[in-house]
ROLUMFI-419301 format. One record per residue: x, z, y of N, C-alpha, C in turn. Coordinates in pm, whole numbers, plus 32768, in hexadecimal, padded with zeros to 4 digits. Layout:
BEGIN
XZYXZYXZY...
***
This chain:
BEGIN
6CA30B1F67996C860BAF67936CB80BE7670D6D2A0C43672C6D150CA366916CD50D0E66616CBA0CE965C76C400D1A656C6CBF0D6D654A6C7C0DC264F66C940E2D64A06CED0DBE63F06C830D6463DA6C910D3463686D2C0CD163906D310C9A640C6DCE0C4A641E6E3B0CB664156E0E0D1964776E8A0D9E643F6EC20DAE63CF6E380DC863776E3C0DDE62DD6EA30D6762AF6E8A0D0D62BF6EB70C7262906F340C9D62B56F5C0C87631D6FEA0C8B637870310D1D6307700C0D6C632370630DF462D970850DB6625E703F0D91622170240D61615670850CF46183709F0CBF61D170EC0C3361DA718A0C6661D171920CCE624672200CF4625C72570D7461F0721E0D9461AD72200DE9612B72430D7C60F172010D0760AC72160C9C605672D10C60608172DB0C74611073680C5D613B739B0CB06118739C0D1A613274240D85611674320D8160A173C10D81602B73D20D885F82744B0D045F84742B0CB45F7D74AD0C3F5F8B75140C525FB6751B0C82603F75B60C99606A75F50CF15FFE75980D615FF175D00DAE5F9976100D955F4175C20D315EF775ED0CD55E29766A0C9C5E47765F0C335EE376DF0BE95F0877580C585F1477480CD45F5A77B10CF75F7177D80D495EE077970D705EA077E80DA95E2B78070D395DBE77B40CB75DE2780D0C445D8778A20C365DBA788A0C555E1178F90C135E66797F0C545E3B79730CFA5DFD79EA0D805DCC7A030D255D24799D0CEF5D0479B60CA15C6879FD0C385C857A0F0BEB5CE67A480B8D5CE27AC70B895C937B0E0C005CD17BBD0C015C747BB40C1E5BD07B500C525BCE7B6C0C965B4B7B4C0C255AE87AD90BD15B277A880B565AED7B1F0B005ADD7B3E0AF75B457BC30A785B3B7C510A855AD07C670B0A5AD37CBC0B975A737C620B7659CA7BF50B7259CB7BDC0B6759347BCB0AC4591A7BB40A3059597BA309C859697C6F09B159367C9409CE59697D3B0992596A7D9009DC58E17D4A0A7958DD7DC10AA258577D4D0AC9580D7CDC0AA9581A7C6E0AB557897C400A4857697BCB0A03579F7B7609A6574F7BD90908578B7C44090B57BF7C7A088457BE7CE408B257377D1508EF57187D9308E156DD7D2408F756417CA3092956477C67092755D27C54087855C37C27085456177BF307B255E97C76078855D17CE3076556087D4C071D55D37D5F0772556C7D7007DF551D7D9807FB54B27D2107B1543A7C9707B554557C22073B540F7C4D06E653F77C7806A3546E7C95062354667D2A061F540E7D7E064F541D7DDE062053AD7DF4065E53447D76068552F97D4706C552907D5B064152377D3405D752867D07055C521A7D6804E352307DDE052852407E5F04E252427EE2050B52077F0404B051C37F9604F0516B801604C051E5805D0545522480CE05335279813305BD523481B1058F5280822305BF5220826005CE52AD820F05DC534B827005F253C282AB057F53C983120556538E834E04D353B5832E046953A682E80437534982B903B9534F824E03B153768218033653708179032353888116034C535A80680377539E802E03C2536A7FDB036153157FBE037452BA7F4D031E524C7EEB035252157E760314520B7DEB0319521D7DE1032551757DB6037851627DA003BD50D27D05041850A67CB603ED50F77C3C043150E87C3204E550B77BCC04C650727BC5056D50247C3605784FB27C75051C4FAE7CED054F4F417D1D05C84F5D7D2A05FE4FD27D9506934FE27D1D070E4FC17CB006E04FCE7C5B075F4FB97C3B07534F297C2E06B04EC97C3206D04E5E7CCC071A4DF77D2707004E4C7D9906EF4DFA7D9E07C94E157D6707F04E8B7D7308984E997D0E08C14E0B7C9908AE4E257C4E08C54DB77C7A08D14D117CDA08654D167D23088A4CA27DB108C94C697DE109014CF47E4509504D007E3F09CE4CDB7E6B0A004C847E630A774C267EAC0AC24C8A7F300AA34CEA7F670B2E4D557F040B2D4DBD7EBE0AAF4DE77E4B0AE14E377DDF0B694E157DC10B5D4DAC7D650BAD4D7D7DB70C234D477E0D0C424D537E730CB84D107E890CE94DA47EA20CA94DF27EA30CF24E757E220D084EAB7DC50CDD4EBF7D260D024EDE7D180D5B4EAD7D1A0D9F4E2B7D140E204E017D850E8A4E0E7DFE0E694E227E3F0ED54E7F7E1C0EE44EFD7DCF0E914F267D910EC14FBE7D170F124FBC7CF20EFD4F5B7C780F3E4F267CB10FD74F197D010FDC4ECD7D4610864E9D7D6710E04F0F7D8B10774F8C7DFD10964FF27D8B10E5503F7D211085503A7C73109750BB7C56112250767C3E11014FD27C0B11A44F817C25121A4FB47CD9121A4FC67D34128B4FE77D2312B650607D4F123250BE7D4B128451557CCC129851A47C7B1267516D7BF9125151D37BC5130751CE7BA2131D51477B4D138551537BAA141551717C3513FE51617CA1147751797C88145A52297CA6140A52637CAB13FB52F07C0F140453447B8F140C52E67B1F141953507B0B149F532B7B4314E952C77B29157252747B7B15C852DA7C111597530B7C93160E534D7C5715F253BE7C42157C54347C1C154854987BC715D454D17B2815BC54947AE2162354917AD4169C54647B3716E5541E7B65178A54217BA117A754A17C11172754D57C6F177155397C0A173A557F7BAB16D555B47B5116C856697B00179756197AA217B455C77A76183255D27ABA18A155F87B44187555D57B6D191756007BAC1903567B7BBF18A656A27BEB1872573A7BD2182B57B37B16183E57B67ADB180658117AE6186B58647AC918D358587AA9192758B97B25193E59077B15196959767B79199659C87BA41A0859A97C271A1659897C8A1AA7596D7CFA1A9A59C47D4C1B0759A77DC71B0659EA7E2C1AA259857E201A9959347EA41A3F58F07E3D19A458A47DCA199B58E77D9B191258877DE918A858B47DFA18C159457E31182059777EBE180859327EFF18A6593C7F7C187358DE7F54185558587F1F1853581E7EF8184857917EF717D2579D7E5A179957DA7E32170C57F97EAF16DE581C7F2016BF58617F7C165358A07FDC166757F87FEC16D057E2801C16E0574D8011167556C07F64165A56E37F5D162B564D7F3C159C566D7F22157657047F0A151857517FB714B15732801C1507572480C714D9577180A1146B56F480A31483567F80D1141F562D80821379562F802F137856707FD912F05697801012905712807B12EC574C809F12ED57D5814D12A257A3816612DA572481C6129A571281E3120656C2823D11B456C3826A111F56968236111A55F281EA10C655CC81C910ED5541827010BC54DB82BE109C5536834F108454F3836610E754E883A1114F553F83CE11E85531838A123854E182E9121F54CA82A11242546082A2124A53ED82C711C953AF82FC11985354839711A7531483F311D05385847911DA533F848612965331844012C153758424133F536E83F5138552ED8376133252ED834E134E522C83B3132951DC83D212AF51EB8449129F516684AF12AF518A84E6132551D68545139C51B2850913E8516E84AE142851BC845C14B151528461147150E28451143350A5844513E6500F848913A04FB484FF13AF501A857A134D4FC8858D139F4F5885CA136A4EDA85D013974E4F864B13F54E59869213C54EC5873713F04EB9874114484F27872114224F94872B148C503286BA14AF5064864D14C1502385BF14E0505D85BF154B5067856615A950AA8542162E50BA85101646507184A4160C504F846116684FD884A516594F6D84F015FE4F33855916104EC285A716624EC885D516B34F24863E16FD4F3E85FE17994F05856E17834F6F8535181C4F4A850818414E8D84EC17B94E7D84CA17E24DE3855C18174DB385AA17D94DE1864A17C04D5B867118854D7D863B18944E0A864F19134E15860219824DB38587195D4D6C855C19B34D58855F199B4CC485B819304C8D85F019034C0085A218B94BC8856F18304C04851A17EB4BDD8553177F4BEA854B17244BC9859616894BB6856E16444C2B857815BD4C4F857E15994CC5851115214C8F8495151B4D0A8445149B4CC1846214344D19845C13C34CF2847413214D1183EA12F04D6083D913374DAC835513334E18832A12B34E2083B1125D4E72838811DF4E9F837111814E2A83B811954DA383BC11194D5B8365114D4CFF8306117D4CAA829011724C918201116E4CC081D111154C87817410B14CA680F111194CF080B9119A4C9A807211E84D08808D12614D608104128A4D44815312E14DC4816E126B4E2F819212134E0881B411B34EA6811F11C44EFA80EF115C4E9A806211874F09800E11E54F43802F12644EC1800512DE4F0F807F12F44FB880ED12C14F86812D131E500280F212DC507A80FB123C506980BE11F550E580381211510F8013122350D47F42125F50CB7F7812F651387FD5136151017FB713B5515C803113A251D78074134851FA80BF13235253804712C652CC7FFE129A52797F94124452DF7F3512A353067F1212F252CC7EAE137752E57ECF140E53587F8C142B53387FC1145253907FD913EF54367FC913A7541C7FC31357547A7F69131F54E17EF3132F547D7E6212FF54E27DF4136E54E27E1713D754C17DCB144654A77DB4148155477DED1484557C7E4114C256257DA6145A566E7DD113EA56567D5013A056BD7CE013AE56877CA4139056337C3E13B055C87BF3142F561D7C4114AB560F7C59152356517BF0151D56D57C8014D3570E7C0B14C057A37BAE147057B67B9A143357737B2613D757707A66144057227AB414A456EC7A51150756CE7A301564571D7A9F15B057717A7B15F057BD7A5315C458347A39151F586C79E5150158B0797214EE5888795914FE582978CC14F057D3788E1580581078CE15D8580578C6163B57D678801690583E78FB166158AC78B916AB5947785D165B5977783115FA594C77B215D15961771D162A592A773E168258FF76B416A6588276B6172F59077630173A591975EA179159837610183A5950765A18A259A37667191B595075D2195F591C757C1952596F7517197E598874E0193758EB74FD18F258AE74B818EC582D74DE192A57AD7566195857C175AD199F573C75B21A32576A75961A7F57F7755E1B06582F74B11B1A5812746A1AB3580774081AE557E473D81AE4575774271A9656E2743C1A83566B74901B1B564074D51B2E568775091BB8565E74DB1C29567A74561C4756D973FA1C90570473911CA4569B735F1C1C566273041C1B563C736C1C31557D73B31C765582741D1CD554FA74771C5954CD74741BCF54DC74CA1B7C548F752A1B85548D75771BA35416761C1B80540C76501B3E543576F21B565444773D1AEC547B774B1A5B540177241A58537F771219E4533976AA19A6535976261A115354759F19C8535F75B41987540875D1198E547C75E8193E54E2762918E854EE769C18FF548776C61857547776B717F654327652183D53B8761F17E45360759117AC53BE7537181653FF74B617A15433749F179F54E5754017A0550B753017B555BD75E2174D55A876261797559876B6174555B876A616A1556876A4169954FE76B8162A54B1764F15DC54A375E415FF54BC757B156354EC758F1546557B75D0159855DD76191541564776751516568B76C0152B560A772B14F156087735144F55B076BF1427559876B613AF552476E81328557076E6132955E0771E12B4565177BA12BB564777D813375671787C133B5655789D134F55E878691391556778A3136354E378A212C354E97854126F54CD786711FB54D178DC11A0551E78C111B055AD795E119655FA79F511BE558E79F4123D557A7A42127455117A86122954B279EF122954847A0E11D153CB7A35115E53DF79DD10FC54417A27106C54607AB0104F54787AED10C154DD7B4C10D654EA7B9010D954B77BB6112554467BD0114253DB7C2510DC53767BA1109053497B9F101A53177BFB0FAC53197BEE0F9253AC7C240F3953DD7CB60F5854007CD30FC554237D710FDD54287DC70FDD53A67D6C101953217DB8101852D87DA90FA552937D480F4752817D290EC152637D970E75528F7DD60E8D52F57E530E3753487EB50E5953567ECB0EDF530E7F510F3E53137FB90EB152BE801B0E9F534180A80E4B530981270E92532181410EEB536781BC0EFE538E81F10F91533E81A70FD9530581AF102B52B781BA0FF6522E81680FC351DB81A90F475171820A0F0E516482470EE851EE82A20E5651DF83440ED551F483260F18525983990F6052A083B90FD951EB837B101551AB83551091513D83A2104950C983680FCC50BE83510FAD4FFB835E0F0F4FFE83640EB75086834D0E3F507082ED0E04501382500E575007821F0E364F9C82200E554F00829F0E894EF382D50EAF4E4782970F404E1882B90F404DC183150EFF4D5082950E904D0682D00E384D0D829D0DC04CF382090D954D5881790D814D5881090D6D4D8C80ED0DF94DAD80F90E784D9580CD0EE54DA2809E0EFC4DF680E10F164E8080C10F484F0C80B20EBB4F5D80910E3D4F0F80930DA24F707FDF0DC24F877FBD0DC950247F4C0DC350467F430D3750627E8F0D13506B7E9A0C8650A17EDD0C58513D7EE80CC551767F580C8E521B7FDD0C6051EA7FE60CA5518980990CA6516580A80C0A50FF803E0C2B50D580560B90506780480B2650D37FEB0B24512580060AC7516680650AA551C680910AFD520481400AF6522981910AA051DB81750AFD513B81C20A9C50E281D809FB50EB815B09EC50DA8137097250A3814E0907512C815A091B51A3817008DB521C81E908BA526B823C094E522582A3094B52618319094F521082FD0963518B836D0958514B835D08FA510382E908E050BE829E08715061829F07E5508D82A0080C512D8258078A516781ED07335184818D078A51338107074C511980B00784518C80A6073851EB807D075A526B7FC6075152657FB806D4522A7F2C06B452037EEF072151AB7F3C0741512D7EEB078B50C47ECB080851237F17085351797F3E08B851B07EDA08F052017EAE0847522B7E470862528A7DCA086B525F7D9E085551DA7D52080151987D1608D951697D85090A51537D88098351167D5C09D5518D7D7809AC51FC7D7F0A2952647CCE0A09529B7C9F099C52B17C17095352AF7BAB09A752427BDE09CE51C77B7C0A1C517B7BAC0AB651957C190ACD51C07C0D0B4E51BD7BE90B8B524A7BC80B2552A17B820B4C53317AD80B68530A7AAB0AF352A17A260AF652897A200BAE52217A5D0BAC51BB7A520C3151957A3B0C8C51D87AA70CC452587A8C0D0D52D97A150D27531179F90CA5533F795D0C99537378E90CD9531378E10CB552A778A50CD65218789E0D75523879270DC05227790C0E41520479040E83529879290E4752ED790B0E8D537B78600EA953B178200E35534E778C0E33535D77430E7652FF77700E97529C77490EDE524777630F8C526177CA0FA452B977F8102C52CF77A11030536177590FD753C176FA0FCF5408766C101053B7764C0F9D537A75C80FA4534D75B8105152F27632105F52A77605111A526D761B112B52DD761F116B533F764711C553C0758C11A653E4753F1174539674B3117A53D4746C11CD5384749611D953167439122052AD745212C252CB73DC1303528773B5136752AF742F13E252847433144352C974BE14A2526E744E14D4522F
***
């Protein structure tokens, strides 16, 4: 005979089923992506561990050398001369690119007649080869055929040597990486953006608030999820910026513009030092992590 209470049972049972199918079937959409970060992320991270603690030169045999390559970085004076040009590089572009990012998502979330052209506008340059990026700036900048050398000489001013001093290089690359990632940044705000309910910045403006005071205590405390996305972002692109370095300045004039991606290029592929290389790229993954969690953890504190 059925009770009321086996029903009960029976329903709670097949609820308890569908919750599962459910988990299975959206495990099931991770599968690729799981397999996609397993093959070109955390495998090619462990073999790079692992021959952290081996001296190889590519051609010969690999040899078992313990922490020698992480002691022998530690005392590398271009190691640490490049860690702090990466440092200068993060200074420059980070806060120019979450600063332009978010002027152009404000004035171009909303729907107008010309935003989308705007948006695909400031969007194009992210869209393009960071090679063409790169040979593009250093025309504008060449000492001899650059544009902007041309416009000064026009207006009787001498011609500056952009690329070959030590902080115009990096300024130019700082705003060549900034012209460059500013466009996504962009949209990555104005999805922030059209997320935020109208109905809270119409009744903030009812109740007399300015257009500052709503974005100081209605727009920008909810936007603190996508600033963060942002900033990480950020970080990490220009933390790894190689092809603008290598393609601009090759690093020069002398260590100047050598970030730690580029030194380690160096050191692997021209050097040969495959081990030290790796030994270098092993701490500068842990750094990453470091400041990626740290640009987490402020994104909690109060504005």
């Amino acid at each position: 005979m059925i009770t009321e209470n086996s029903v009960s049972s029976l329903n709670v049972t097949q609820k308890k089923r569908r919750k599962s199918n459910i988990i299975e079937s959206r495990f099931i959409f991770l599968i690729p992506s799981l397999i996609f970060f397993a093959v070109f992320a955390f495998i090619p991270l462990i073999v790079v561990a692992i021959i952290s603690f081996f001296s190889w030169n590519l051609l010969g045999p690999m040899k078992f050398v313990g922490v020698e390559n992480f002691i022998n970085m530690f005392e590398d004076a271009n190691f640490w001369g490049t860690l702090m040009v990466t440092f200068k590089f993060e200074s420059m572009v980070v806060p120019m690119t979450f600063v332009i990012s978010l002027i152009l998502a404000l004035l171009l979330y909303k729907e107008g007649k010309f935003n989308s052209v705007f948006r695909a506008f400031f969007y194009w340059p992210y869209m393009a080869p960071a090679v063409v990026t790169a040979t593009i700036w250093a025309w504008l900048f060449s000492t001899n055929t650059g544009l902007i050398n041309s416009i000064l000489m026009s207006f009787g001013l001498s011609p500056v040597s952009w690329l070959q001093g030590s902080f115009t290089a990096l300024l130019v690359i700082s705003l060549a990486q900034v012209w460059e990632g500013a466009g996504f940044m962009m949209m990555i705000f104005i999805t922030g953006l059209e997320q935020i309910p109208l109905e809270f910045e119409e009744a903030a403006s009812i109740d007399g608030a300015n257009k500052f005071q709503v974005f100081r205590y209605i727009t920008w405390p909810l936007l603190r999820g996508t600033s963060i996305i942002v900033l990480i972002l950020s970080i990490a692109y220009s933390w790894n910026n190689f092809t603008l370095m290598y393609v601009m300045t090759t690093g020069g004039p002398g260590y100047a513009t050598t970030i730690t991606s580029l030194y380690i290029y160096q050191q692997a592929f021209i050097e040969f030092r495959i081990g030290y290389a790796a030994a270098i790229s092993v701490i500068t993954v842990l750094i990453s992590i470091g400041i990626a969690m740290v640009a987490m953890k402020t994104g909690r504190w109060e504005v």
